[in-house]
C-alpha positions in Angstrom: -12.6 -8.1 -11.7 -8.8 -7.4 -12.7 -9.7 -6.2 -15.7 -11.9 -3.8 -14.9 -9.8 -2.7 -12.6 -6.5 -2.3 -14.3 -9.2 -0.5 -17.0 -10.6 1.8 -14.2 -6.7 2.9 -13.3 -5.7 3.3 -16.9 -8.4 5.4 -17.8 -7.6 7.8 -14.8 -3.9 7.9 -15.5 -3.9 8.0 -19.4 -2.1 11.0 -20.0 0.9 9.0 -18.8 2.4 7.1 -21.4 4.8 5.2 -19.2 1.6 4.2 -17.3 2.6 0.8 -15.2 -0.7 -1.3 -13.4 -0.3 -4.7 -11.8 -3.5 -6.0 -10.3 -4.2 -9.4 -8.6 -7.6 -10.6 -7.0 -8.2 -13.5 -5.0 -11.5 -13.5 -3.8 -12.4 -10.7 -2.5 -8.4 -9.5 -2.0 -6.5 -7.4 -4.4 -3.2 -6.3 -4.7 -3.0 -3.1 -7.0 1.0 -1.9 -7.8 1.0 1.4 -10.2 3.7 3.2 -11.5 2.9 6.7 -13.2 4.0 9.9 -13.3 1.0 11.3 -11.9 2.0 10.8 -8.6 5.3 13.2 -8.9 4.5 15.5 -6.0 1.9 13.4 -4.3 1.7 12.0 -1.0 1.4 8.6 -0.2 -2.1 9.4 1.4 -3.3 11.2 -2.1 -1.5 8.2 -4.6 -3.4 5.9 -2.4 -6.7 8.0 -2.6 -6.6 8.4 -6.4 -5.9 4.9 -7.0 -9.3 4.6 -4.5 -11.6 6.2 -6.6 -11.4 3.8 -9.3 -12.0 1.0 -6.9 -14.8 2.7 -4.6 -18.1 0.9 -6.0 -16.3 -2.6 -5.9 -15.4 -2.1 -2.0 -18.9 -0.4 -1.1 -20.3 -3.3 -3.6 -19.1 -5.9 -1.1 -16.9 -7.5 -4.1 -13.5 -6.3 -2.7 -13.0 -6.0 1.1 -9.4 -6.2 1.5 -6.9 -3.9 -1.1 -3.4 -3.5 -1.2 -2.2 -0.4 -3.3 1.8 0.4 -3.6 2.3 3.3 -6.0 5.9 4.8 -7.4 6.8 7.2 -9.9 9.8 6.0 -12.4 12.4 7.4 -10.5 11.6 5.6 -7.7 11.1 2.3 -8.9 
């Protein structure tokens, strides 16, 4: 499943070159850290909902209940 995740984000984001995705799963847990430029301008509320979208079917699937996203731009990791 953290494949297809990290796959899911990096086809959403792939105009960013300096694209950054760290996903862990245990169980039905994951813990999804991106850095991209995408999110220059964003709020935390829209980083976190774009990074959503690509998850959506696992979570209404019943394979992922519980998700931690943090997102950054460079300049603010």
């Amino acid at each position: 499943m953290e494949k297809e995740i990290q796959a899911n984000i990096e086809e959403l984001l792939s105009n960013d070159e300096n694209l950054e995705v760290d996903v862990s799963v245990e169980g039905n847990r994951a813990n999804i850290k991106v850095v991209s430029e995408a999110f220059v301008g964003m709020s935390r509320v829209a980083r976190q909902q774009l990074i959503y979208s690509c998850i959506n079917d696992l979570i209404q699937g019943g394979h992922l209940h519980a998700v931690s996203i943090v997102t950054h731009t460079l300049a603010e990791v």
